[in-house]
C-alpha positions in Angstrom: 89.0 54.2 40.2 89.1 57.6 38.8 91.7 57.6 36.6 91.8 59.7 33.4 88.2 61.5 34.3 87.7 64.4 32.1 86.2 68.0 33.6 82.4 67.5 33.4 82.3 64.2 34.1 79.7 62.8 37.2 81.7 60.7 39.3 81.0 58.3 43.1 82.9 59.4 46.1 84.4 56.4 47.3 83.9 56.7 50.8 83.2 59.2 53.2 85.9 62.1 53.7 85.8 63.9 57.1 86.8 67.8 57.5 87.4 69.2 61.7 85.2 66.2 62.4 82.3 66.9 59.8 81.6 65.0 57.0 82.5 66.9 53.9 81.9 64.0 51.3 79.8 60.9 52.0 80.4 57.4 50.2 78.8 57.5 46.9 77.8 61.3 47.0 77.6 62.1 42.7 79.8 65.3 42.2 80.9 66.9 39.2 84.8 67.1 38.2 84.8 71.2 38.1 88.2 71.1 36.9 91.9 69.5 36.5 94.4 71.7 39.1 97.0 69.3 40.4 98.0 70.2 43.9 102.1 71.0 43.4 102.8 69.0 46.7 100.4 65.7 46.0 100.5 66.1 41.4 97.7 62.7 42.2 95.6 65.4 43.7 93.9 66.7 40.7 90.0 66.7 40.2 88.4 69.4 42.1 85.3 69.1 43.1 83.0 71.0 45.4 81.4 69.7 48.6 77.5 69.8 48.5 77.8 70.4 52.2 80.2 73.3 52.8 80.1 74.7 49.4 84.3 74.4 49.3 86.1 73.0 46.2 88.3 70.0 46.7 91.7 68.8 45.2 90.7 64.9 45.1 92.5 62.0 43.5 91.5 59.4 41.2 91.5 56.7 44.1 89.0 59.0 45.7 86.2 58.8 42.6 84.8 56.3 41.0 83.7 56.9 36.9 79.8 57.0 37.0 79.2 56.7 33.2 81.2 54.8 30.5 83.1 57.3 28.6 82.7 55.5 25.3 78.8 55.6 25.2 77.5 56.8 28.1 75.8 53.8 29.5 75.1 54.0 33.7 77.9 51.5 34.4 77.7 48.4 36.5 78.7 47.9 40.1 81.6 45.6 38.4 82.7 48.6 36.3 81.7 47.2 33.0 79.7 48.8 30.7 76.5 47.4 29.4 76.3 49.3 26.2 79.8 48.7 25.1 83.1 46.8 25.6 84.2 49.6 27.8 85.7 48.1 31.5 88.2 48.8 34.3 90.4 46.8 34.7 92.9 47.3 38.1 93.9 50.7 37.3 93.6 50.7 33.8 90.3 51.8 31.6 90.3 49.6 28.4 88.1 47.6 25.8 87.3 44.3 27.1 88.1 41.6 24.4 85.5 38.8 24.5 89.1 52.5 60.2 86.7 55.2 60.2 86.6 58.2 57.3 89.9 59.3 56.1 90.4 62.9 56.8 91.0 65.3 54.0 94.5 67.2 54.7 94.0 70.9 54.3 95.9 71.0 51.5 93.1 69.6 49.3 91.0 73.3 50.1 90.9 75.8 47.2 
């Protein structure tokens, strides 16, 4: 999960997002969060990124991106979301130390 993902930060897309039929992000396309701009209608909607396909930025939530590096050190984090350089892990929802059918369509909405 994407949660508390800072502008500048490389993230996965989660799974592929489809736009009038195309697809407009594919599952584990790396983008960069551009910026933080919640959407005023859907607050969760808040990392914009832009589509290597159409060029378009995106409102996308944290459920949509998946943290890439750890945050702590910078290590390439494991498929289990642990860190290998640290005690750095996600845990459900929750980022913390570690002590020993078919694409969804993106609503309009998420367009800048």
């Amino acid at each position: 999960m994407g949660y508390g993902l800072t502008v500048g930060e490389i993230c996965f897309i989660q799974k592929d997002y489809l736009l009038d039929g195309e697809i407009i992000f594919s599952k584990e396309e790396e983008v960069k969060i551009e910026d933080l701009d919640p959407d005023p209608r859907a607050p969760g909607r808040k990392y914009v990124v832009r589509s290597k396909t159409s060029g378009s930025r995106f409102r996308l939530s944290g459920h949509d991106l998946k943290r890439r590096y750890c945050p702590e050190c910078g290590a390439l984090l494991t498929i289990s979301n642990k860190c290998p350089g640290c005690t750095w892990v996600i845990v459900g929802n929750l980022s913390q130390r570690r002590s020993g059918p078919g694409p969804p369509r993106i609503n309009g909405g998420g367009i800048l």
